[in-house]
C-alpha positions in Angstrom: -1.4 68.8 104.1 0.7 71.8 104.2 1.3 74.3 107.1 1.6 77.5 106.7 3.7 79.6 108.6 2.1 83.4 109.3 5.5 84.7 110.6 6.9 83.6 107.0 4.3 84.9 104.7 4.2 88.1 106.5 8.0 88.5 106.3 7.3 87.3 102.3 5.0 90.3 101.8 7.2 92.9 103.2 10.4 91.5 101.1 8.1 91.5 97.9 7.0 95.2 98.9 10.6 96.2 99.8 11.7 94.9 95.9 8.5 96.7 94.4 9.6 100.3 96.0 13.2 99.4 95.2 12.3 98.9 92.0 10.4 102.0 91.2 13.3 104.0 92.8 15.7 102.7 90.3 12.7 103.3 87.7 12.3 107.2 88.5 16.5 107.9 89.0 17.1 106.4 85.4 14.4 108.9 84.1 16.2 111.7 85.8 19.5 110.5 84.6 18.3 109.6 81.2 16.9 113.9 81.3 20.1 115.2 82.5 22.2 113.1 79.8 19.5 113.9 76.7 20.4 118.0 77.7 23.6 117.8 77.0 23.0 115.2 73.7 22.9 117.1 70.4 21.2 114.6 67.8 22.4 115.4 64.2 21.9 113.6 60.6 23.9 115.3 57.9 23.2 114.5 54.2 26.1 113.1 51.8 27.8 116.4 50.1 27.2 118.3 53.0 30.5 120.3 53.7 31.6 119.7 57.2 34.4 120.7 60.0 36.2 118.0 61.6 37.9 118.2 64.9 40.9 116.2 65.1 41.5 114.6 68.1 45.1 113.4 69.5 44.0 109.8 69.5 43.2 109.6 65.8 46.6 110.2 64.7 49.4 107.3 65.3 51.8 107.5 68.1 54.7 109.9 67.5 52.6 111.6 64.6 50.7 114.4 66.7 51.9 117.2 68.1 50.7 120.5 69.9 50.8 122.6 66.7 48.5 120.4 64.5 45.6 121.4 63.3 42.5 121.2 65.4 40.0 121.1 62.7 39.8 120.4 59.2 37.5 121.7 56.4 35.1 122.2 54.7 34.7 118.3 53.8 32.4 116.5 52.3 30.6 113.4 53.8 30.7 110.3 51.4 28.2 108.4 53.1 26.6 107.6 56.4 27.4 104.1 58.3 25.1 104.7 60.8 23.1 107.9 63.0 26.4 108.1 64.6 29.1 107.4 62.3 30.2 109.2 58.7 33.0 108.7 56.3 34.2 112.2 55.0 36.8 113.3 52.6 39.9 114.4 53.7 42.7 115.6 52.5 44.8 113.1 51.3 48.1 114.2 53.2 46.6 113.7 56.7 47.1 109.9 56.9 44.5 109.1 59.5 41.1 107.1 59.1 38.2 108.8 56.9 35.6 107.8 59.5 34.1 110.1 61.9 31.5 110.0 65.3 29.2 112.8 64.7 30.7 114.4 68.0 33.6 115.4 65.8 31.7 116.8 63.1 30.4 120.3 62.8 28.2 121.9 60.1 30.1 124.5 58.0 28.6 127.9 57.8 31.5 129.7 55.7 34.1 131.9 56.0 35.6 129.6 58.9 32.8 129.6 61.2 31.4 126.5 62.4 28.2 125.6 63.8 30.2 124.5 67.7 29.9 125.2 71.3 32.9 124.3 72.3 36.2 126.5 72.4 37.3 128.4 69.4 40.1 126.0 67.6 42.3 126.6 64.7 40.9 125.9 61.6 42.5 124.8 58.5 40.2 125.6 55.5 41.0 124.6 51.9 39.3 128.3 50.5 42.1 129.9 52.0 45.1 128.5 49.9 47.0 126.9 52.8 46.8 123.4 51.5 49.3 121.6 53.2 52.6 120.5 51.2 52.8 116.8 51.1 55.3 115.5 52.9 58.7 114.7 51.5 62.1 114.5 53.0 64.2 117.6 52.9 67.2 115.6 55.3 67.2 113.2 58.0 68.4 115.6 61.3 69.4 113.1 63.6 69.6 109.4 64.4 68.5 107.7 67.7 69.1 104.2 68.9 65.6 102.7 69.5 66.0 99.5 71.0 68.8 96.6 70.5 67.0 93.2 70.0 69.1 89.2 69.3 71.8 91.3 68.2 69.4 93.4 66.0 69.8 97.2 66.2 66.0 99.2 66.0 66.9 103.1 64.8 64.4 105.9 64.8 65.3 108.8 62.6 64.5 113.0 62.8 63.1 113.4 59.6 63.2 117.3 58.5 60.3 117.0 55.5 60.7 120.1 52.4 59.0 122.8 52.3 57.7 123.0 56.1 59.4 124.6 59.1 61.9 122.7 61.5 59.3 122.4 64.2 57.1 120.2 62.2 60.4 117.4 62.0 59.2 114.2 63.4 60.5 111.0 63.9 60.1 107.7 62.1 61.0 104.2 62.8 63.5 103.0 60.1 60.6 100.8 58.1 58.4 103.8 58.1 61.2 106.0 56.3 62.2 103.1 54.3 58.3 103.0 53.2 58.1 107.0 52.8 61.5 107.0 50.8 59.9 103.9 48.2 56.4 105.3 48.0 57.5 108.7 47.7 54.4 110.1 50.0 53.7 109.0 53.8 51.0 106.2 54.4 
C-alpha cells in the first residue's frame, strides 16, 4: 500500500500552478516582443530584372579595401535570381570586387532619377545613368613600400598602389601577392 503524503501533494499542486503562470507569462512577453520586432520588420519579395539600390556596407568589402569615400550605394541593378525570402544575387558592376549576394536589408527598390524607396539616411549614390562608371583599376605607380612583417628569414612587403585615372586619395595598399596578381591579370580580383 502506498502512503500518501498531504503536505507533499499540496506543495505538488502549487509548484505545478507556479510553472503553469510562469509559463503563460513567458507566453504573453514573446507576443509583445514578437509585435514590437514585426513594427520595425519590412517584408519585401522582388522579382528577377527588377532594378535595385544596394547599400554597401564596410564589412562586405576585404580588409584594407574600404574606405570613408566609397560609395554607399550602388545602382540601379538587376537581381538575377532569388536564393531565398531573404537572400538575392544581383548584378554588379564588375570593378567592385565584392560578393554578388545580397540580404534584402541592403536592397532598396529603384524609383529613378536617384531616388530610392529607404528610410534610412540619405547616402551617396552611384548610378550607372549618370556616366560616372568607375575606371577599372590599373596601376598608374607604386607610391610607397612598407615592411609588413619579417617571417624564417622571409621579408612580407605591402605596397601604396596609386591606380590611373583616379585621384591620389583613392591609393590603397596591397600585399605583394595581391599586386603580383593585379600586375598578371591586368584587372583586380
Amino acid at each position: 500500500m502506498e502512503e500518501r503524503n498531504a503536505d507533499g501533494e499540496d506543495f505538488a499542486t502549487v509548484i505545478h500552478d507556479l510553472h503553469e503562470k510562469v509559463k503563460i507569462n513567458i507566453e504573453e512577453n514573446n507576443q509583445h516582443y514578437k509585435q514590437y520586432a514585426d513594427k520595425k520588420r519590412r517584408e519585401l519579395h522582388f522579382q528577377g530584372g527588377d532594378p535595385m539600390l544596394a547599400h554597401l556596407r564596410k564589412e562586405r568589402f576585404p580588409k584594407g579595401e574600404y574606405n570613408k569615400l566609397k560609395m554607399k550605394k550602388v545602382g540601379p541593378c538587376k537581381i538575377l535570381r532569388r536564393f531565398s525570402a531573404n537572400a538575392y544575387e544581383i548584378a554588379l558592376p564588375s570593378d567592385l570586387g565584392i560578393s554578388p549576394i545580397f540580404n534584402v536589408a541592403d536592397l532598396y527598390l529603384y524609383k529613378g532619377d536617384g531616388e530610392a524607396d529607404t528610410t534610412m539616411a540619405e547616402l551617396p549614390i552611384y548610378t550607372e545613368q549618370q556616366g560616372t562608371t568607375p575606371n577599372p583599376l590599373e596601376i598608374e605607380c607604386i607610391l610607397d613600400q612598407l615592411l609588413l612583417k619579417t617571417t624564417r628569414r622571409q621579408e612580407y612587403f605591402t605596397y601604396l598602389v596609386k591606380w590611373l585615372n583616379h585621384p591620389l586619395e583613392d591609393a590603397s595598399w596591397l600585399t605583394e601577392p595581391k599586386l603580383i596578381k593585379l600586375d598578371h591579370s591586368g584587372t583586380e580580383s
